[in-house]
KEZA-904720 format. One line per 2 residues: their letters; for each residue x, y, z of C-alpha. Coordinates in Angstrom, 1 decimal, m for minus. Last residue first. Layout:
N
A) X:Y:Z  ...
END
This chain:
349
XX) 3.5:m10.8:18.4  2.1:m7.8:19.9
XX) 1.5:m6.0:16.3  0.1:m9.6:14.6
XX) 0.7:m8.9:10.9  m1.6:m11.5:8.6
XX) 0.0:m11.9:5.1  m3.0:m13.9:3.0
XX) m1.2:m15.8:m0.1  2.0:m16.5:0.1
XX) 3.9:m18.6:m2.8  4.9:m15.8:m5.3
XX) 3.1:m12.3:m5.4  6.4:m10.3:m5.0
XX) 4.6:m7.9:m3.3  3.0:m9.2:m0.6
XX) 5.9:m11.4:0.4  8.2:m8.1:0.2
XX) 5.2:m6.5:2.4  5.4:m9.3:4.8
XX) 9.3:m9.4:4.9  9.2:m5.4:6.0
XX) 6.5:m6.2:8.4  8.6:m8.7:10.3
XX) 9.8:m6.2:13.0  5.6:m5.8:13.5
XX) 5.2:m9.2:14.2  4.5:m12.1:11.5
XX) 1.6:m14.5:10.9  1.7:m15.9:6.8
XX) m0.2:m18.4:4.9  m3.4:m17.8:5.9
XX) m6.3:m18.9:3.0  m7.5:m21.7:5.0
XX) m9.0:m18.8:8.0  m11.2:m17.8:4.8
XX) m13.4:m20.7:4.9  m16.8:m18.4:3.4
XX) m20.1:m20.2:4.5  m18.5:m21.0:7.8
XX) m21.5:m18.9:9.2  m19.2:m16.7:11.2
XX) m17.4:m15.8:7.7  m20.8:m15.0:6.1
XX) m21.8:m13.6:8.5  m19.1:m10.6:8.7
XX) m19.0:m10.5:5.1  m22.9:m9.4:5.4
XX) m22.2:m7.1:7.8  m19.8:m5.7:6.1
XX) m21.4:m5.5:3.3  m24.0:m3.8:4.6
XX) m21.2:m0.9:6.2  m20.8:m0.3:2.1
XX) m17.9:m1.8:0.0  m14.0:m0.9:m1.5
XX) m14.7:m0.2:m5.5  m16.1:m1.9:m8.1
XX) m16.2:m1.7:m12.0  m18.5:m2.2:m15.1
XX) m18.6:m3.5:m18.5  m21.7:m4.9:m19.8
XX) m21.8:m7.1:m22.9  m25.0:m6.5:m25.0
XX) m23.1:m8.4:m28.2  m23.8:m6.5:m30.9
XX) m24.0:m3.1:m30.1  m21.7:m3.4:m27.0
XX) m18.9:m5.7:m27.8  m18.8:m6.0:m31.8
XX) m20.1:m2.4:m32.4  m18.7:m0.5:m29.6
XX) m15.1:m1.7:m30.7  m12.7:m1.2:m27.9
XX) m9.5:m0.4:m27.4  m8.6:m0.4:m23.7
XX) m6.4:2.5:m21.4  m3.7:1.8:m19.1
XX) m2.4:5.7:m17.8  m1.8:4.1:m14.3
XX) m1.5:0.7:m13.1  m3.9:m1.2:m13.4
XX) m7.0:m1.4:m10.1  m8.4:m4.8:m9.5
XX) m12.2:m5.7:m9.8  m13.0:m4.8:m13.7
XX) m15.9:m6.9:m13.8  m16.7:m8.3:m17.2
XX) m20.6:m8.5:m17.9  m22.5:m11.0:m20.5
XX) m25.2:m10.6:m22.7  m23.2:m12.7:m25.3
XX) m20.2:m14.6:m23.9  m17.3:m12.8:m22.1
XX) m13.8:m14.5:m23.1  m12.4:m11.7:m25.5
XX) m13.1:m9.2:m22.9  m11.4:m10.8:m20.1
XX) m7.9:m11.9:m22.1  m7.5:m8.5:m23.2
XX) m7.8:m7.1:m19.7  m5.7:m10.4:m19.0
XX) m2.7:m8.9:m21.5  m2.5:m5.5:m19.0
XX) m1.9:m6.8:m16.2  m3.9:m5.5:m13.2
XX) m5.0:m8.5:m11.6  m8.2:m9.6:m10.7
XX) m10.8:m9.8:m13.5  m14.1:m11.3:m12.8
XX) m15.8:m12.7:m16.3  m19.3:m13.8:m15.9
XX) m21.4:m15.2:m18.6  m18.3:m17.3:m19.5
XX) m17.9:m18.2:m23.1  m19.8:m21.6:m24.6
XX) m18.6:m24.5:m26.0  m19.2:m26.8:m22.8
XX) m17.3:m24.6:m20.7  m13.5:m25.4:m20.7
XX) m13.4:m26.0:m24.0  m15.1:m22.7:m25.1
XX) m12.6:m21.0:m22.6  m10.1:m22.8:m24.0
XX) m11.3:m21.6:m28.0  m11.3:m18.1:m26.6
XX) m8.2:m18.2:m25.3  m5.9:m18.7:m21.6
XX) m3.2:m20.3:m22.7  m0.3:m17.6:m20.8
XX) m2.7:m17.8:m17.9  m2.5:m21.0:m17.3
XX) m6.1:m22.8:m16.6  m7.7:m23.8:m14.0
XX) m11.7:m25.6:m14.3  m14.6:m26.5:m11.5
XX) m13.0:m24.3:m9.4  m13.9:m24.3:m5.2
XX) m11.2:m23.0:m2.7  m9.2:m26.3:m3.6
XX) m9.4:m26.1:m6.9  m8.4:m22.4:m7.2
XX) m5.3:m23.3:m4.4  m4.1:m25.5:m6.9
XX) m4.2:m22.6:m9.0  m2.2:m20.6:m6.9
XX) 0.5:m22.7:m7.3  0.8:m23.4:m10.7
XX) 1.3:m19.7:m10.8  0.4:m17.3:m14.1
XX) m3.1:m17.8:m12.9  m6.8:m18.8:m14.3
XX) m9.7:m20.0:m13.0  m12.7:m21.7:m14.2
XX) m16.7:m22.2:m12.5  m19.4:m23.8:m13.7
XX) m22.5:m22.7:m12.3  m22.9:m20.3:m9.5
XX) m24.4:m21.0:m6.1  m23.9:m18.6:m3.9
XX) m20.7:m20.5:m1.7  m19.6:m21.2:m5.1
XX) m19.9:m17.7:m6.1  m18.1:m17.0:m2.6
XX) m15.2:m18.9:m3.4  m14.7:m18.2:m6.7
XX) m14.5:m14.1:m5.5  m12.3:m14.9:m2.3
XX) m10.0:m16.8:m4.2  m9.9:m13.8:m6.9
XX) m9.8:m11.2:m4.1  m6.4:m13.7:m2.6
XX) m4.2:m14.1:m5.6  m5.9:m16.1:m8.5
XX) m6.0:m14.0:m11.8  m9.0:m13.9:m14.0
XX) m12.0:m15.7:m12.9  m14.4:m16.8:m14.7
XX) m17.6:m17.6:m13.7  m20.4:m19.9:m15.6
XX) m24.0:m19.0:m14.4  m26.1:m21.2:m12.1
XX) m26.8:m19.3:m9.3  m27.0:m15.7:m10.7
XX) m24.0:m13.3:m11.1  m25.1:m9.8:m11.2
XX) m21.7:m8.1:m11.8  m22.3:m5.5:m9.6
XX) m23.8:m8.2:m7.0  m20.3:m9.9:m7.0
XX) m18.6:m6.5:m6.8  m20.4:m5.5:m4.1
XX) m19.7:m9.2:m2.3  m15.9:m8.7:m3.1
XX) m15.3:m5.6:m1.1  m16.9:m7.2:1.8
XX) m14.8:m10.1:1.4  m12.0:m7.5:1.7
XX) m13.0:m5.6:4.7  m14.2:m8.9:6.6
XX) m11.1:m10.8:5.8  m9.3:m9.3:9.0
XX) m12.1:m10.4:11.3  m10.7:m14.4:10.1
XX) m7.2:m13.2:12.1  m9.1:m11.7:15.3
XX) m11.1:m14.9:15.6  m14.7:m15.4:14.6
XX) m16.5:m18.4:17.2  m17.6:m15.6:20.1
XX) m19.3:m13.3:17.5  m17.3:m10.1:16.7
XX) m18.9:m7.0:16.9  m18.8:m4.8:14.2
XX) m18.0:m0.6:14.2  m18.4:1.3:11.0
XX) m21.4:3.1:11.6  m21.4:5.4:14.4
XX) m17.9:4.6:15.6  m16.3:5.5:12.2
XX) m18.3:8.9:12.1  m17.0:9.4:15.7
XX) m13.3:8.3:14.6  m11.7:4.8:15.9
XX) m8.3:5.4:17.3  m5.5:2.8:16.6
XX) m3.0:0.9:18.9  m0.7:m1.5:18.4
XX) 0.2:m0.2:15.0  m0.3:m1.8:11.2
XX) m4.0:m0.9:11.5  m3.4:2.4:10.5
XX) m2.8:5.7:12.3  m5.8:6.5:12.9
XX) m8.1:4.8:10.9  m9.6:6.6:7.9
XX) m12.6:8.6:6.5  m12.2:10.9:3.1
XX) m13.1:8.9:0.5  m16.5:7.3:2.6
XX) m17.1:11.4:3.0  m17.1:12.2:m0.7
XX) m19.3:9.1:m1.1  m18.5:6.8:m4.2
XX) m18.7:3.8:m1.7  m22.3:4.5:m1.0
XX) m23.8:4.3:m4.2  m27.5:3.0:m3.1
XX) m29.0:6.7:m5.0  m29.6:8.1:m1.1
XX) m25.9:7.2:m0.6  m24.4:9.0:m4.1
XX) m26.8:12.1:m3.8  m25.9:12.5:m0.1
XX) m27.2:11.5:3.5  m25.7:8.4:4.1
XX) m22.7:10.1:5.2  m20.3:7.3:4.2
XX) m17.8:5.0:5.9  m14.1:4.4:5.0
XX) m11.9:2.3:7.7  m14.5:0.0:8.6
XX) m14.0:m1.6:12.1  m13.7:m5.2:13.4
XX) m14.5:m5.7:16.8  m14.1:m8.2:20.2
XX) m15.7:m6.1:23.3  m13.3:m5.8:26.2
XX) m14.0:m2.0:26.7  m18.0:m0.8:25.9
XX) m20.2:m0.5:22.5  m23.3:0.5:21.9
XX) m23.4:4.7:24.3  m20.4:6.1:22.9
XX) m21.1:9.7:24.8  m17.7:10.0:26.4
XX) m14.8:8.1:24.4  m14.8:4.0:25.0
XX) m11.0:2.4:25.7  m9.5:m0.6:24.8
XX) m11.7:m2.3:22.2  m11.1:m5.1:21.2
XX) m9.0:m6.5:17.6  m9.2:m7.4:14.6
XX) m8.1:m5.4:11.2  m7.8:m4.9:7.8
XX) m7.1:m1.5:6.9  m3.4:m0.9:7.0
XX) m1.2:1.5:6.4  0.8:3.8:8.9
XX) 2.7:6.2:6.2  5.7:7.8:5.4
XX) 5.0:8.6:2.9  1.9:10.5:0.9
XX) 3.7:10.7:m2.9  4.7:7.0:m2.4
XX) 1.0:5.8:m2.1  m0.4:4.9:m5.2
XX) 2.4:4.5:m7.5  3.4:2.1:m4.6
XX) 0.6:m0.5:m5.2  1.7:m2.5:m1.7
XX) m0.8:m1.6:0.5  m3.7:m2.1:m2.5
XX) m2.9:m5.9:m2.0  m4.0:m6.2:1.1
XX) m1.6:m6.8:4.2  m4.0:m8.2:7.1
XX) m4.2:m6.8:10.3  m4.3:m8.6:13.9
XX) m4.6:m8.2:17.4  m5.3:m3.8:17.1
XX) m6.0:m2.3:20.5  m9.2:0.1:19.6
XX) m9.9:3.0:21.5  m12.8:4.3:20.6
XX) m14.2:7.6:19.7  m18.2:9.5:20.4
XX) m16.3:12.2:22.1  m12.1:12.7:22.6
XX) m9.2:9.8:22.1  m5.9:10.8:22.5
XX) m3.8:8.2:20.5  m0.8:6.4:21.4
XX) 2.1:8.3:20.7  4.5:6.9:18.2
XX) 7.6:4.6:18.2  9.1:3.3:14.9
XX) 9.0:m0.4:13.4  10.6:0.6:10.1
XX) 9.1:m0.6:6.0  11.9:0.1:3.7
XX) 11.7:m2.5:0.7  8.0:m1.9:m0.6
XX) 8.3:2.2:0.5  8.3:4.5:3.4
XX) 6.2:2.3:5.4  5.7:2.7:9.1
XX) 5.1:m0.6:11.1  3.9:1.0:14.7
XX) 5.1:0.5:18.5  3.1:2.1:20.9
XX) 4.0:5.4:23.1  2.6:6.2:26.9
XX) 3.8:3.0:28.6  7.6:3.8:26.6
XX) 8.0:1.3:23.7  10.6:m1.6:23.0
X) 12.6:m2.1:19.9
END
């Protein structure tokens, strides 16, 4: 499909199997906006939860992106046309309860911010409240494909610092797609202790060693007594969960040790609840259970450096660059959680 020089081309999804390369306008662009012409956006994994999204589509997803910026709005003042960016599609006010009290990502406003259309288009406009503090410019040596890991690495470093892993504690992580490669990754890059994996793929645990596991392990054998085998007779004093099936939920909170914390980091699907016996986990045991969701324009930053720094390898975890009329086989790929691991979509490929 080609586009008219005032349209753009756009992946819209409907659902996991019916994902059209359409023609929309490109967008107007008014005070304190940019213009940003997207060179790369990554699939994540939240794309393709359709309980999520089916009751809003069609829709132009996508929220990890590279790219430059193509036109500055009246009154942007930092940034100017050519500049290499990443953006943050949710920002907060920094100004209520939940920012003043460090809780930025439960911000009514971060909830309610977005990209226009989605990063899955040629073209997307940058909001004023976006522009103000969601904007990052890319160093020389960070290409448009590794700027697509900033949202998600971000993601994982405030749930790394809501679990309060310390250099030199055990890690376990529970499910291996890219988060959980990203989360082994960076506790090695920080330092942590011994650190095991655990997939249902043989695949993506060779992968686990290679991004930095000490241990893998099948999922289906994942137990207490392998955990204990696993490290030096004692549970893990952080357990990262990463999937949303149901048995490693079980799985995480029978392999926490004493005074531990189990981070919840993927989403189930919905109406999955947990037993739980206050007096054996909590009262007895001081294990912390806590959660994490998306991450602050600091951790952005700090992804951001991390990446330029070479700290985090992320450009290894590519395994896929497709145009927009391959955006229906990305999302399939996403989905289907076999051998791919990062889907990058490249809308002038």
């Amino acid at each position: 499909m080609t586009k008219s020089d005032s349209a753009m081309l756009v992946a819209r999804w409907y659902n996991n199997r019916d994902v059209r390369v359409e023609e929309m306008p490109v967008p107007a662009i008014g005070p304190g906006e940019l213009l940003m012409r997207v060179e790369a956006a990554g699939i994540c994994g939240s794309d393709v939860m359709e309980w999520y999204r089916l009751d809003r589509a069609p829709l132009v997803l996508g929220h990890e992106i590279g790219g430059r910026i193509e036109v500055v709005g009246p009154g942007v003042e930092r940034y100017q046309a050519g500049q290499r960016v990443t953006a943050a599609h949710h920002v907060p006010c920094n100004a209520c309860h939940y920012c003043l009290s460090g809780n930025h990502t439960v911000c009514d406003t971060l909830r309610r911010t977005s990209f226009d259309p989605g990063g899955f288009a040629q073209y997307l406009r940058l909001p004023a409240i976006n522009v103000d503090r969601g904007v990052f410019v890319l160093p020389d040596d960070v290409s448009y494909e590794e700027a697509t890991f900033v949202e998600p690495l971000a993601c994982v470093l405030r749930g790394q610092r809501r679990s309060g892993l310390r250099a030199g504690q055990s890690l376990l992580v529970i499910g291996s797609g890219i988060s959980g490669l990203l989360h082994l990754h960076l506790a090695r890059a920080s330092g942590a202790g011994n650190i095991i994996a655990t997939d249902v793929s043989s695949h993506r645990l060779e992968l686990a060693r290679r991004f930095g596991a000490d241990v893998t392990l099948p999922a289906a054998g994942l137990t207490p007594e392998t955990v204990r085998q696993a490290n030096s007779g004692r549970m893990a004093d952080v357990v990262i969960v990463c999937t949303g099936a149901s048995p490693a939920l079980a799985q995480a909170l029978q392999s926490v040790e004493r005074g531990g914390t189990v981070l919840f980091f993927a989403p189930t699907a919905p109406g999955v609840t947990l037993p739980l016996s206050i007096n054996d986990l909590f009262w007895r045991n001081d294990v912390t259970l806590t959660t994490s969701y998306a991450g602050s324009p600091a951790d952005y930053a700090a992804a951001l450096e991390l990446i330029r720094g070479r700290r985090v390898m992320v450009r290894d975890m590519i395994t896929h660059r497709l145009g927009l009329a391959e955006a229906g086989l990305g999302f399939q790929l996403v989905a289907s959680a076999g051998d791919s691991l990062k889907v990058i979509l490249e809308p002038w490929r």
